[in-house]
LOPA-637052 format. One record per atom (N, C-alpha, C): residue in one letter; z, x, y. Coordinates in steps of 0.1 Angstrom, whole numbers, plus 5000, padded with zeros to 4 digits. Layout:
AZXY;...
//
This chain:
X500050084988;X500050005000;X500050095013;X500850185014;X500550325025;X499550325029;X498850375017;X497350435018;X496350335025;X496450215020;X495850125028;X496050125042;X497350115045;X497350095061;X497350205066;X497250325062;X497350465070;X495950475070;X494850425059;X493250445063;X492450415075;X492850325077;X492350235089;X492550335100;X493950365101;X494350455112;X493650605117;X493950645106;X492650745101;X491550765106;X490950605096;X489450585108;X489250575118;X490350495126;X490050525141;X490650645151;X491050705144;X491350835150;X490650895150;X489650955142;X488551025137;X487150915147;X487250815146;X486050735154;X486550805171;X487550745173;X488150815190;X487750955192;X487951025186;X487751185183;X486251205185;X485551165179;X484251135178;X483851125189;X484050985196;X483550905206;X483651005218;X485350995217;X485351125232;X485251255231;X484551305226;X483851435224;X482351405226;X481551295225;X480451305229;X480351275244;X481351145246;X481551125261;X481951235271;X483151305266;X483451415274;X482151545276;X481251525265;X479851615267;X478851575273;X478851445275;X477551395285;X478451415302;X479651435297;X480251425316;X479751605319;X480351705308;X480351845311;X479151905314;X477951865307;X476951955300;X475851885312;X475951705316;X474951665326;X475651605337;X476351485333;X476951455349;X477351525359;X478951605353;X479551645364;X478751775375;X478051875366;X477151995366;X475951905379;X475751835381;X474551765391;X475051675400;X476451675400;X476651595415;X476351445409;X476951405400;X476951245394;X477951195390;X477951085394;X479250985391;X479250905377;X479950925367;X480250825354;X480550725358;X481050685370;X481850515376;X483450525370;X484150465375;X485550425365;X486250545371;X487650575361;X488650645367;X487650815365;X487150795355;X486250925351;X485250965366;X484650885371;X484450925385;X485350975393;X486550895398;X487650935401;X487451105399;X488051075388;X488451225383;X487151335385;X486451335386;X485351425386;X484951435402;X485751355408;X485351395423;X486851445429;X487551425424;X489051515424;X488651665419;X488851675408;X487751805402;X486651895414;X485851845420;X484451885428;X485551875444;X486551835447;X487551865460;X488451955458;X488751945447;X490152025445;X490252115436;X489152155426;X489452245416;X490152185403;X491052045406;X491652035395;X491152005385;X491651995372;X490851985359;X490751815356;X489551805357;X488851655350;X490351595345;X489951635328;X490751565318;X492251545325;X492851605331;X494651625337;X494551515347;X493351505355;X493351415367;X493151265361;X492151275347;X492051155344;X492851075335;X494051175335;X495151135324;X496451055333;X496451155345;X497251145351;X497050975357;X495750975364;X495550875369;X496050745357;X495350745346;X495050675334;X496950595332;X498050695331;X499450705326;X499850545333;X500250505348;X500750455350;X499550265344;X498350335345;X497550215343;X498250155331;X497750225321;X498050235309;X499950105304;X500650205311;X502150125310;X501950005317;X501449985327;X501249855333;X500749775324;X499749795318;X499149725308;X500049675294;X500449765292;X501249785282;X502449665284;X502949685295;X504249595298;X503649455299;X502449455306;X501949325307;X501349215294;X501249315290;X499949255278;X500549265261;X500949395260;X502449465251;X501249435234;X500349455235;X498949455223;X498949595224;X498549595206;X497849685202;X496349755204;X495849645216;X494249675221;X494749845231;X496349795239;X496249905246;X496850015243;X497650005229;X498350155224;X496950255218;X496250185211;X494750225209;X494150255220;X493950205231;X493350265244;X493950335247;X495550395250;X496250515250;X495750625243;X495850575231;X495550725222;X493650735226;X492950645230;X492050695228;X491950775245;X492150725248;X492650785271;X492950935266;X493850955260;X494451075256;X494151165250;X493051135238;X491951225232;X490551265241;X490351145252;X489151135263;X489151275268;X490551225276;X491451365287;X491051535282;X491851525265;X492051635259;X490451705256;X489751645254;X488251685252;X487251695263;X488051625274;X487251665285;X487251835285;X488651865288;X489051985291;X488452115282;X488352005265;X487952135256;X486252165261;X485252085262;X484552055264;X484052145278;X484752125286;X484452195300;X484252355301;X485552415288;X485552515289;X484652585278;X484252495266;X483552565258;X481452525258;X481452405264;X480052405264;X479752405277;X477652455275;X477152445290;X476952385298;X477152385310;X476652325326;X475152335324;X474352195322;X473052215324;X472652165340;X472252235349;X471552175365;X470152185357;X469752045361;X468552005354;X468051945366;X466851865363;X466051715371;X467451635372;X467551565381;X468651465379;X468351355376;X467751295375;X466751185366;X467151215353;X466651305349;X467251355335;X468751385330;X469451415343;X470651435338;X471151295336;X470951235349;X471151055348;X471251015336;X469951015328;X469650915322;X470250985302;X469751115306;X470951205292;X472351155291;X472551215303;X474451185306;X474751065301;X473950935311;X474150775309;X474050735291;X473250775281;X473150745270;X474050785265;X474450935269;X475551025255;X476850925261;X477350905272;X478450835278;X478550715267;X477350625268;X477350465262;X477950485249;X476950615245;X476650605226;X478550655221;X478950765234;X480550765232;X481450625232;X481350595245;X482450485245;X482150365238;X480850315230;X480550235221;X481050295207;X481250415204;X482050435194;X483550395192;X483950435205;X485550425206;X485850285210;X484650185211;X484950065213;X484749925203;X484250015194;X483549955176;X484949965175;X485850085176;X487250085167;X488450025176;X488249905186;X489249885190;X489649915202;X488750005209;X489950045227;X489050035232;X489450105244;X488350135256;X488650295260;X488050315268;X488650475276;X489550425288;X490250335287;X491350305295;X490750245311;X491650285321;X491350295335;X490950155337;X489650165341;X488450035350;X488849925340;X488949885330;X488649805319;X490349735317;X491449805319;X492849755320;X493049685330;X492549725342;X492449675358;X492049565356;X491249585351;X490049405356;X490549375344;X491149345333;X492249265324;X493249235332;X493549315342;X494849285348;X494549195358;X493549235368;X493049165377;X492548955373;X491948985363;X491548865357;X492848795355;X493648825349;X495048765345;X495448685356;X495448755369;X496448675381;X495048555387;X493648615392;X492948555397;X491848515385;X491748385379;X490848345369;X489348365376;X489448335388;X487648285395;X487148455393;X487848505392;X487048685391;X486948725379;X485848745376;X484848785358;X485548905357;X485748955347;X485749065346;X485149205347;X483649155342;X482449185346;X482149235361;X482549105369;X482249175385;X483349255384;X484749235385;X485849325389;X485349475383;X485049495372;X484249625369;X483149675379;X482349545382;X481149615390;X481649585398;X482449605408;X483049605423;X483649745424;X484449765409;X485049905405;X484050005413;X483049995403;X482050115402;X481050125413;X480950025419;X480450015431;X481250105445;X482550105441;X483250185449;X483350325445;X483050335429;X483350465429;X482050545435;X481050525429;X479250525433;X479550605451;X480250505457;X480350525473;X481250635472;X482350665466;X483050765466;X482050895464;X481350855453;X480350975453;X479251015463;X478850945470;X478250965481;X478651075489;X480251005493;X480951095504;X481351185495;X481451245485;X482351325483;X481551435481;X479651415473;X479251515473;X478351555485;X478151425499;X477951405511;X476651435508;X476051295497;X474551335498;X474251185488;X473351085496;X473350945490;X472950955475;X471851055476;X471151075463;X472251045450;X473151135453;X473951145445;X474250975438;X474450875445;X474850715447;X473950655439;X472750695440;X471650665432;X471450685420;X471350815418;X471550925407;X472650855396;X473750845400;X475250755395;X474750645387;X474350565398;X473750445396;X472750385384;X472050485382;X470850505371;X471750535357;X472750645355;X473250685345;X474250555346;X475250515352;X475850355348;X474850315340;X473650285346;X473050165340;X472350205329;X472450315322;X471750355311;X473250335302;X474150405306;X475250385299;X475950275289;X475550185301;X475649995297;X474849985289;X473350015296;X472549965283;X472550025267;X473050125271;X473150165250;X474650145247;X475250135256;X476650065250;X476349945244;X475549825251;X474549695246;X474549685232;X473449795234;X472749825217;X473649845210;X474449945209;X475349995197;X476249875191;X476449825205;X477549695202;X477149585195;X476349535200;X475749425200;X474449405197;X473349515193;X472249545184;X470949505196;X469949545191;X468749535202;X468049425195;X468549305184;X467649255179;X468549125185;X468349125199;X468848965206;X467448885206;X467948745206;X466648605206;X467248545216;X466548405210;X466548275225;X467748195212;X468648105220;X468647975214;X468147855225;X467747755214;X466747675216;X467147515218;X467247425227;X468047355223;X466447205224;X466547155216;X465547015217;X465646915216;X465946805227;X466246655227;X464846585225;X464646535211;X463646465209;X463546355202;X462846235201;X462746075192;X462746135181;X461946275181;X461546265159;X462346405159;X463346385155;X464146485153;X464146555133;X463846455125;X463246515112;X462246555111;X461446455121;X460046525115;X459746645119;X460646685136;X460046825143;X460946945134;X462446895128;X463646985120;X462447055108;X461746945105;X460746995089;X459847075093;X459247055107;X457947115106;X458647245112;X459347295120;X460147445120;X460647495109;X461447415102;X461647485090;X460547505079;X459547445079;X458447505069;X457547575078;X457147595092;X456347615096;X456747815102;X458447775103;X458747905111;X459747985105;X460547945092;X461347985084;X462547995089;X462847915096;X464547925109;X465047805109;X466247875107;X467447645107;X467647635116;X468047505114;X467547405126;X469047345124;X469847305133;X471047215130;X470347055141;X470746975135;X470646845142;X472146765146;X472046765161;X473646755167;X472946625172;X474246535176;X474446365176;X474446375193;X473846325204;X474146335219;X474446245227;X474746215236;X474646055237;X474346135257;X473646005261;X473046105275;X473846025285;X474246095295;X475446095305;X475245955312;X474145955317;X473445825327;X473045725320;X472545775309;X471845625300;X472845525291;X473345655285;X474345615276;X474045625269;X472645655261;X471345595252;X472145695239;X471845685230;X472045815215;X471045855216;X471445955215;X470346065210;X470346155197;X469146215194;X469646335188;X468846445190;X469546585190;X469546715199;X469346825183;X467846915187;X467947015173;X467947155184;X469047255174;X469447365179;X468947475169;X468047555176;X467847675166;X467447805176;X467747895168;X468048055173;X466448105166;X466048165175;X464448235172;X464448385178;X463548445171;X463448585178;X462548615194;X462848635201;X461548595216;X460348575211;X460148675205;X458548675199;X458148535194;X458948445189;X458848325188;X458848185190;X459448255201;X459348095214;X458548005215;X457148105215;X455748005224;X455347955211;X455748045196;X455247915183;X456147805184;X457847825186;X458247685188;X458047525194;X457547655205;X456847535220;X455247455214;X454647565207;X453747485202;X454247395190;X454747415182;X455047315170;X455947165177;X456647215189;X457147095196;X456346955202;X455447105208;X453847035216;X453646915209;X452946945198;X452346895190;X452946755181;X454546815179;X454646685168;X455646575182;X456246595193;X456846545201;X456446585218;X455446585224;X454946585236;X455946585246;X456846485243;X457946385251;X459246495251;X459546535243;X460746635239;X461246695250;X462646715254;X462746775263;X463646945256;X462947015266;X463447145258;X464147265265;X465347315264;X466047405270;X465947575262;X465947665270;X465547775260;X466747865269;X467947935261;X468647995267;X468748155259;X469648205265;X469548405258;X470948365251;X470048455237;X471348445230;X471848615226;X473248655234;X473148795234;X472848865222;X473348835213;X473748855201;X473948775186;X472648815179;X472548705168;X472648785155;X473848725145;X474348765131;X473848675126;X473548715114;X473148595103;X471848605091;X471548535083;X469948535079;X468948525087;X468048635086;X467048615089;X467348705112;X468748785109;X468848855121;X469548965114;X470549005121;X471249135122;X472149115111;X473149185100;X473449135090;X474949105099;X475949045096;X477149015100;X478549115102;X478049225087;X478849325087;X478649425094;
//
């Protein structure tokens, strides 16, 4: 029974380990080396570092400590003892990192866009096993808590938006703001993927009279289920019935036609579905 629960542990220590050693290499080897901002406390810290000499990892630990217990007291989850340890191995590997691999001054486009992937493909490791790299991501948990009308999502991008400007002034050159900006957004995007897979669709929603006969002709026509949900419409009052199905984009316009054709009248909503598990998508495991 040990063994069991010590494995897990294991695994995510060794996943953390992992994650922030590649993250702390996309900061050493391209970001910090070219005057660019990661966003989050790691910007912070890397523009403390580029004023002061001081060491990244110490700055971002330091900063990270009081976030971290705030969280802790507030929230008192295991999401954030795991975000500690993973904060803590971030820190520690920055430092190893700084001193043992190279400073590449490259294109900055290229460092952008290097840096921004190795960052994602890190902190989507360390976030498959449970944490985050602390900082930005506790905040806006925290911020969320007291003020519901604020997404989390913006409170992050409000974060980084400030830090972006920090980087402006601090390396007193806008480019830099830009530069930032580009690796954020590559960051995100393969954080996306790793998380959540690149094989996103539409779901489909269809209010129509022939709701068998159009459920049959998708299902034999397009190989995708179809659920048939009961509606009743707000103004009318009228019953209805409503068919929902998940398709790959590439599929839409055959939907729209098999709709065309068997219900003219149908009314049809087509929405993004971030992320689809199941037959006939991404497997669930």
């Amino acid at each position: 029974m040990k063994g069991k629960k010590i494995k897990p542990i294991i695994i995510d220590i060794v996943g953390y380990l992992i994650g922030a050693f590649i993250y702390s290499a996309a900061v050493t080897m391209f970001i910090s080396p070219n005057e660019i901002s990661p966003g989050g406390v790691t910007g912070v810290s890397t523009a403390v570092n580029y004023l002061f000499g001081l060491p990244t990892g110490m700055v971002l630990l330091i900063i990270n400590i009081p976030i971290i217990i705030i969280g802790f007291i507030k929230f008192g989850s295991l999401f954030i003892a795991k975000t500690a340890v993973a904060t803590v191995l971030v820190s520690v590997t920055l430092e190893i990192t700084e001193a043992v691999l190279p400073k590449f001054q490259v294109d900055k486009i290229l460092a952008a866009l290097f840096g921004g992937i190795l960052m994602g493909a890190g902190m989507s490791i360390i976030m498959l096993r449970g944490a985050t790299t602390g900082g930005v991501d506790i905040i806006a948990k925290l911020i969320n808590s007291k003020y519901n009308h604020l997404t989390m999502g913006r409170i992050i991008l409000i974060s980084d938006a400030f830090v972006i400007a920090l980087a402006a002034f601090v390396y007193k050159n806008i480019e830099s703001a830009l530069y930032s900006s580009l690796a954020i957004f590559a960051s995100s995007y393969i954080l996306d993927i790793l998380l959540y897979g690149s094989d996103k669709g539409k779901i489909v929603y269809i209010v129509t009279n022939l709701p068998k006969e159009l459920s049959s002709k998708i299902t034999e026509g397009m190989r995708r289920g179809v659920s048939i949900l009961d509606i009743v419409g707000g103004y009318t009052g009228e019953k209805k019935q409503m068919l929902m199905c998940v398709v790959r984009r590439s599929e839409v316009s055959a939907l729209y036609k098999i709709t065309k054709l068997t219900d003219p009248t149908a009314f049809v909503v087509v929405g993004e579905a971030g992320a689809v598990f199941g037959e006939g998508f991404k497997n669930i495991s």
